[in-house]
C-alpha positions as CSV (number, residue, x, y, z in Angstrom):
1,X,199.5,100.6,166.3
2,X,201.6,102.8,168.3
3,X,199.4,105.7,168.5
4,X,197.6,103.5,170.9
5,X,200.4,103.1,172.8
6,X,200.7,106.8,173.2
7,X,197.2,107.9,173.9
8,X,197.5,105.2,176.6
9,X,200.6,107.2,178.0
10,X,198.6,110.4,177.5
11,X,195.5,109.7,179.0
12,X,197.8,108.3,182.3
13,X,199.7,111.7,182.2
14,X,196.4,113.8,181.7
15,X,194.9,112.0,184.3
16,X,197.9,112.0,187.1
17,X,198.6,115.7,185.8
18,X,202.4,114.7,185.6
19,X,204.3,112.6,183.1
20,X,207.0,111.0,186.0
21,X,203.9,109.5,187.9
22,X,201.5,108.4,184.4
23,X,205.7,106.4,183.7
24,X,205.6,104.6,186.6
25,X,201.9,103.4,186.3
26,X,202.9,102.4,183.1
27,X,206.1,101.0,183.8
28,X,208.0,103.0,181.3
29,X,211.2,105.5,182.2
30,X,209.7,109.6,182.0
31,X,211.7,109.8,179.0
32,X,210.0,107.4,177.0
33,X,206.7,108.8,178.3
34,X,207.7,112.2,177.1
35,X,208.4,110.8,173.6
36,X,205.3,108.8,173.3
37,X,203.5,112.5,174.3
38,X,205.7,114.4,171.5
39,X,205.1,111.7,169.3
40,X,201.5,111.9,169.4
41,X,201.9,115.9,169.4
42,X,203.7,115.9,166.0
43,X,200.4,113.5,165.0
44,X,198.0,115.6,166.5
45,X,199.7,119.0,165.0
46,X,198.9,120.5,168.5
47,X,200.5,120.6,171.5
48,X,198.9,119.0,174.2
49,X,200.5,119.9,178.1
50,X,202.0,123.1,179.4
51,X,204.9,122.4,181.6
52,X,204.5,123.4,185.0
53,X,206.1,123.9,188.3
54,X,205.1,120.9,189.4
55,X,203.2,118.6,186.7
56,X,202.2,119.2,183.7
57,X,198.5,120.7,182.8
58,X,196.6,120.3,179.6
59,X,195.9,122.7,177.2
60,X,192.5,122.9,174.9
61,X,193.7,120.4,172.3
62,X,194.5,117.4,175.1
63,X,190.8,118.2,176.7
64,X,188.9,117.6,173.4
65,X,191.3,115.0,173.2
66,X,190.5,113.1,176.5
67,X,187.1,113.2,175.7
68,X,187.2,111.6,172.7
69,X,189.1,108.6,173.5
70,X,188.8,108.1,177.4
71,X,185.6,105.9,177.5
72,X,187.1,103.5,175.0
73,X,190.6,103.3,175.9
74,X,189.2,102.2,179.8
75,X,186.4,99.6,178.0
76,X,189.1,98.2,176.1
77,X,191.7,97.6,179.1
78,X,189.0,96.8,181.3
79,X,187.1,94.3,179.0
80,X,190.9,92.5,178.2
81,X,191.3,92.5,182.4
82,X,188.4,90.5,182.5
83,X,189.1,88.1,180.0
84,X,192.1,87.9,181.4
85,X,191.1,87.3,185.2
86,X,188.5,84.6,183.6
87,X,191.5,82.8,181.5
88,X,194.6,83.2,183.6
89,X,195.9,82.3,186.9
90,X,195.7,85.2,189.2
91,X,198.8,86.6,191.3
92,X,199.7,89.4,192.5
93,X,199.2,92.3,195.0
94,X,195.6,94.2,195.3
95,X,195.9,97.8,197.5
96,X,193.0,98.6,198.7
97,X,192.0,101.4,201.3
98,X,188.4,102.8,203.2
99,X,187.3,103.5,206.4
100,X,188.6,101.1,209.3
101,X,185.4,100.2,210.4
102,X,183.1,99.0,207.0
103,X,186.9,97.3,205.9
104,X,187.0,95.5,209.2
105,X,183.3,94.0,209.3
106,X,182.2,93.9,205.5
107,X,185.1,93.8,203.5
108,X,187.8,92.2,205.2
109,X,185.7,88.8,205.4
110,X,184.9,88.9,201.9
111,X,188.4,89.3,200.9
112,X,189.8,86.6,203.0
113,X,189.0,83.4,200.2
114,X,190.9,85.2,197.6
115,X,194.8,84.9,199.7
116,X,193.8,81.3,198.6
117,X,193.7,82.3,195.1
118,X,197.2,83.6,194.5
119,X,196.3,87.0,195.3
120,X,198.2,89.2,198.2
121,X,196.7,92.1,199.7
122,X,197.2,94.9,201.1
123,X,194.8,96.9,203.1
124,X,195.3,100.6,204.3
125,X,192.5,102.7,206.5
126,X,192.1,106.5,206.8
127,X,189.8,109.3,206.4
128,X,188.1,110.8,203.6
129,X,191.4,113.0,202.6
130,X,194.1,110.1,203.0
131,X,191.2,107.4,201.2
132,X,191.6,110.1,198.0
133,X,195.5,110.8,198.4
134,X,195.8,106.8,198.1
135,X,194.2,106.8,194.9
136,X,195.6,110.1,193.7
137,X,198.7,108.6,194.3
138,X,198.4,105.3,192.8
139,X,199.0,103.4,196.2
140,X,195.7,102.1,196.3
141,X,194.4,100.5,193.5
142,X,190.8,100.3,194.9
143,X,189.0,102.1,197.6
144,X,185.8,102.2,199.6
145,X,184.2,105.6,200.1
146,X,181.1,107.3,201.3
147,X,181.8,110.0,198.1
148,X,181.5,109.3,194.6
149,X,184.8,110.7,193.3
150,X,185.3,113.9,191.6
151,X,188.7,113.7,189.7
152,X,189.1,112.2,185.8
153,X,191.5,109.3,187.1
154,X,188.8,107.1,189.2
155,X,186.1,105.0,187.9
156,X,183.3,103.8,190.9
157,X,180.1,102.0,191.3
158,X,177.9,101.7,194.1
159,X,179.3,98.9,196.7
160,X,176.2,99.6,198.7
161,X,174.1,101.5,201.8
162,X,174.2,102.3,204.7
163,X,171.1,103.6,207.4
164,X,172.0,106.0,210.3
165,X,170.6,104.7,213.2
166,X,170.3,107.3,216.2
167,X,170.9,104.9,219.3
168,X,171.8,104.9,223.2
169,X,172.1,102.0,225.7
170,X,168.3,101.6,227.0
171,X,169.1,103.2,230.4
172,X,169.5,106.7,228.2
173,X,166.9,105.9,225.3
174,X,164.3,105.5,228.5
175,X,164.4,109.1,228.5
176,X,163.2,109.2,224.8
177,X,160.1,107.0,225.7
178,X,156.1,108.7,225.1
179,X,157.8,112.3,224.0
180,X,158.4,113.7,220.7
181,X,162.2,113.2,219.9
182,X,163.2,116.6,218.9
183,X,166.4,118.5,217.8
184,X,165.7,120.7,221.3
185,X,166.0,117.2,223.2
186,X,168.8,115.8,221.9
187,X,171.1,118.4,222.4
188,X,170.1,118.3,226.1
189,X,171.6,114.8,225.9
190,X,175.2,113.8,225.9
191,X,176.2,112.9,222.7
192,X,179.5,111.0,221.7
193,X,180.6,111.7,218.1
194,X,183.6,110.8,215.6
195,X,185.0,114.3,216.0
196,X,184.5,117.6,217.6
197,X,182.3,118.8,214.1
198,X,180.1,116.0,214.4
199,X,180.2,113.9,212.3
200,X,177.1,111.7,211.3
201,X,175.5,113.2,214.2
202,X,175.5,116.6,212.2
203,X,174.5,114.8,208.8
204,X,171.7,113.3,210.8
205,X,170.1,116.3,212.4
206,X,170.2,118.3,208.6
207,X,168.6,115.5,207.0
208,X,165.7,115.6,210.0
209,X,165.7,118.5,211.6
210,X,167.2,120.7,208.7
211,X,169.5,122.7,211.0
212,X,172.8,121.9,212.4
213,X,173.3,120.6,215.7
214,X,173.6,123.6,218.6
215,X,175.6,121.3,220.9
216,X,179.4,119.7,222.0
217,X,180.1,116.4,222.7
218,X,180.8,114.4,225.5
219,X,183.1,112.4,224.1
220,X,185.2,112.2,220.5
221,X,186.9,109.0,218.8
222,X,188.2,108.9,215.0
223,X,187.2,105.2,215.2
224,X,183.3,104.4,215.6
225,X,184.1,101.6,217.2
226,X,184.7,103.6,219.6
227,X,181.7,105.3,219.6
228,X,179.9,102.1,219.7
229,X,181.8,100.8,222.9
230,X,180.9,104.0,224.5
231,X,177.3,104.1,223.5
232,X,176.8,100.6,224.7
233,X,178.5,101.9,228.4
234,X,175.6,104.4,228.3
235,X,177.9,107.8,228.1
236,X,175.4,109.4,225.3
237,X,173.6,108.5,222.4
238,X,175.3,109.0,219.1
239,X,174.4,107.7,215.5
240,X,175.9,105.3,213.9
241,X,175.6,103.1,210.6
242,X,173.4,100.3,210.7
243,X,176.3,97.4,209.9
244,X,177.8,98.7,213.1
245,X,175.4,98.6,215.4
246,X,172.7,96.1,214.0
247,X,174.5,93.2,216.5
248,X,173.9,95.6,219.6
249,X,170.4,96.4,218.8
250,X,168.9,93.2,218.7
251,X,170.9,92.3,221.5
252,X,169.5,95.0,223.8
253,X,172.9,96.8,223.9
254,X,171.1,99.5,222.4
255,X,167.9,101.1,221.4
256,X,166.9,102.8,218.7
257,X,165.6,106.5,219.4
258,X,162.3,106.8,218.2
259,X,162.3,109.2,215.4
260,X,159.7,110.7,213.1
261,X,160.4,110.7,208.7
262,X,162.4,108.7,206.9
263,X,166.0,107.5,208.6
264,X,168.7,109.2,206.0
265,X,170.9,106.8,204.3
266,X,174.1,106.9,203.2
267,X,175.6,105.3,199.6
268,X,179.0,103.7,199.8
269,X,180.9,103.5,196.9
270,X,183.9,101.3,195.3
271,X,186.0,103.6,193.8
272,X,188.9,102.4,191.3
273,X,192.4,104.0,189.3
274,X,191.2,103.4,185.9
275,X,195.1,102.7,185.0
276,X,194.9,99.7,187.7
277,X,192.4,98.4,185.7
278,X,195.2,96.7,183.2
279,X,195.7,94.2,186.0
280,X,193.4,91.1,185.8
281,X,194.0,90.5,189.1
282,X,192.4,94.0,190.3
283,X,189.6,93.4,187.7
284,X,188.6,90.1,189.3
285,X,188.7,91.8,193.2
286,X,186.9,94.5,192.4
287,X,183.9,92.0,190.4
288,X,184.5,90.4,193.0
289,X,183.5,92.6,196.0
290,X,181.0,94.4,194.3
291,X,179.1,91.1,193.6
292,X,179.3,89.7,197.1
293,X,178.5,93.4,199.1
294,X,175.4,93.9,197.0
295,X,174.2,89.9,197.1
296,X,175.2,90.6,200.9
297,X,173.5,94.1,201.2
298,X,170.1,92.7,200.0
299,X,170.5,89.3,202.2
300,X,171.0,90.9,205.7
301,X,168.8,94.2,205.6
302,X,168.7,96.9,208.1
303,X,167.1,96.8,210.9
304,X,163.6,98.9,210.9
């Protein structure tokens, strides 16, 4: 059965688009990875990767190749994971990396039972770009994201939604009282955002308004925690997710702008390396989260 063996090590290295990093998922020397890919070439009849400058890219033969055997290469590690995380005692470290602020109040609770289960984690924060570098990379085994990825290396399912809620402390959204809540009237407001391009904010007025927002804001922080604090001191209105700011609304921190339509929603994802997937224990934490967020998701509700 070794041509398992080296489809296994081809699929990594078509995947990672190198044969050095597909070795050290495996836990095999480049070497023996480069044998198990020439042994499986003198099978095949067909060469399979061009050497490059960096990596290794496949040719024709490899892409028919990784279509064929992909889907049940991962079903087969991923159904012998979760036999595995039901029959064995789980250890281990689980890498796992998303936005600080859905980690800190959805995920991080969640996770805190399993260090009682033998499991060690590690949890990383960062951006969209650093989130997908993780995984690219093979430091993170799982991640949260509001993307489904794009790449051949990541499995995902949805983790769950998010609504986004435009808001000011009630001093501000006084202002917003018996008028129409247009794109013209907001930008005459201060605004706080995540970054100088808007973010959220400039999602929120293309789903409404269908244009982009004609305006700077007051204020920037790359945390929207942040943004929260400063919304609830009254220096703008900004938008926010719901799980954020669902505590300070039905306190009467902050208000809810009255809008017309439907308030846009976001999907969050958990995304996954298939490779990590040999691992029980990343099988069970990755069940595991996306059984409690969605039982979770449908229990609280946003606010309307």
């Amino acid at each position: 059965m070794n041509h398992l063996i080296y489809l296994r090590t081809f699929l990594d290295a078509y995947r990672a688009g190198s044969l050095t990093r597909a070795a050290q998922r495996l836990g095999i020397t480049q070497p023996a990875a480069s044998a198990h890919i020439a042994a499986l070439e003198t099978m095949l009849g067909k060469p399979l990767f061009v050497r490059q400058a960096r990596g290794v890219a496949p040719t024709p033969a490899a892409e028919d190749l990784a279509r064929s055997v992909a889907a049940h290469l991962d079903g087969i590690e991923a159904t012998m994971g979760a036999a595995q995380a039901r029959s064995s005692q789980l250890s281990g470290t689980v890498h796992i990396v998303g936005p600080a602020e859905y980690l800190s109040l959805r995920i991080a609770p969640m996770l805190a039972p399993l260090t009682g289960e033998g499991l060690r984690l590690r949890i990383q924060t960062g951006d969209r770009a650093r989130i997908y570098a993780a995984l690219d990379e093979g430091h993170a085994d799982l991640a949260v994201t509001a993307s489904p990825p794009e790449g051949k290396a990541h499995g995902f399912a949805e983790l769950g939604r998010e609504r986004l809620l435009p808001v000011a402390a009630p001093s501000l959204a006084e202002r917003a009282k018996a008028r129409s809540v247009t794109a013209d009237f907001l930008c005459g407001l201060p605004c706080i955002a995540y970054g100088e391009t808007l973010p959220l904010v400039r999602e929120f007025f293309e789903r409404i308004f269908d244009k982009t927002p004609d305006m700077q804001a007051v204020a920037t922080a790359p945390d929207l925690r942040l943004v929260l604090e400063m919304a609830k001191a009254g220096a703008g209105w900004t938008v926010l997710p719901d799980y954020l700011c669902v505590d300070a609304v039905t306190a009467g921190q902050l208000a809810v702008l009255p809008m017309t339509g439907t308030i846009p929603e976001n999907t969050l994802y958990l995304a996954w390396n298939k490779p990590a997937l040999r691992h029980p224990r990343v099988v069970y934490v990755r069940d595991f989260l996306l059984r409690n967020s969605n039982s979770r998701h449908r229990e609280d509700g946003p606010p309307r």
